[in-house]
N, C-alpha and C positions, 0 to 999 in steps of 0.2 A: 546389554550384557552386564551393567553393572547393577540394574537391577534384579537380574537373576542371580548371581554373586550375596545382595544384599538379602536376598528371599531363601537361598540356601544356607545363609548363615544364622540364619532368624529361626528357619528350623530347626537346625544341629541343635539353636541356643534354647528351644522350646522342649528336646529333646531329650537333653541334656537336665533342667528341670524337672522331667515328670519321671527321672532315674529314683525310687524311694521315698519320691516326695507323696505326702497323700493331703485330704482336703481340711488337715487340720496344723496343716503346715510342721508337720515334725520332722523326718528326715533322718539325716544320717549326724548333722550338727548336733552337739551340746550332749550329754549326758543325760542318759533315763533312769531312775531309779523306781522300781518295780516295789510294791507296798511288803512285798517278801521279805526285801535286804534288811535285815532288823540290825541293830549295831553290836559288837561282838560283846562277850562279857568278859570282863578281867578275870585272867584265874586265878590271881591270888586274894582278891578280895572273895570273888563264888566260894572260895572253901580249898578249889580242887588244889592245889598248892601252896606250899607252906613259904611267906615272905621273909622267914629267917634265913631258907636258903640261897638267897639274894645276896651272894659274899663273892671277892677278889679272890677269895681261898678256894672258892669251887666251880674252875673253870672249865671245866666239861658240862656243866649246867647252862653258865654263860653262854659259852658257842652254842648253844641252841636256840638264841637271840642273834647270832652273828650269821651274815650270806657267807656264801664259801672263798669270798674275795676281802672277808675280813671287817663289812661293814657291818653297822648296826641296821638291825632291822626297825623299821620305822612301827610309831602305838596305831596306827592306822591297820597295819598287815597284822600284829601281832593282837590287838584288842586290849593291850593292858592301859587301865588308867594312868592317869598324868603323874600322879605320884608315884607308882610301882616304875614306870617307865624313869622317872628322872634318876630313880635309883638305881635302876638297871643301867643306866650310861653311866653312872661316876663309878659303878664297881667294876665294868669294864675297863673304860680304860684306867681304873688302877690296876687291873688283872695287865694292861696291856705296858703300862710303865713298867711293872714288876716282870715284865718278859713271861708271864703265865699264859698267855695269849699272843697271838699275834698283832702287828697292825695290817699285817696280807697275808696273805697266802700266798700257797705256789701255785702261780698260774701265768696265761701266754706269756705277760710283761714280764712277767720276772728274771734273773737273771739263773736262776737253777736249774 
């Protein structure tokens, strides 16, 4: 009995394996990136956007870099370079000391 127990379990576990696995061992693990995903381009450097408008003064621009919970949107989602991005965070939250912005929103947490 126990080794039908240990014979049934071997299969499940054999089973269980061959779920997406294929003969060149990829799977479901790790991350694929496809030769397509090219990396985004900054728009203020391409042209399409002008980096003077990058100010604490114009915060309905800002919040278009902000999630609807108030965060900053990561240079990863957004595609702007490391320097457009580090400027885009210090005019924020001066937009957000200055009460021009928020630091939340209203939403489930909040108390509104």
């Amino acid at each position: 009995m126990a080794k039908e127990m240990s014979e049934k379990k071997e299969s499940r576990y054999n089973d269980d394996m061959d779920d997406g696995m294929d003969e060149g061992g990829g799977g479901r693990r790790g991350r694929r990136f496809s030769s397509s995903n090219r990396k985004k381009a900054c728009r203020f450097t391409a042209g399409e956007e002008d980096a003077a408008n990058i100010s604490y003064k114009n915060p309905k621009f800002l919040s278009s870099f902000m999630t609807e919970h108030g965060k900053i949107v990561p240079r990863r989602v957004t595609g702007n370079c490391a320097q457009i991005q580090r400027k885009l965070t210090t005019e924020i939250k001066r937009a957000r000391n200055l009460a021009l912005l928020g630091f939340t929103s209203i939403g489930p947490n909040s108390n509104y």
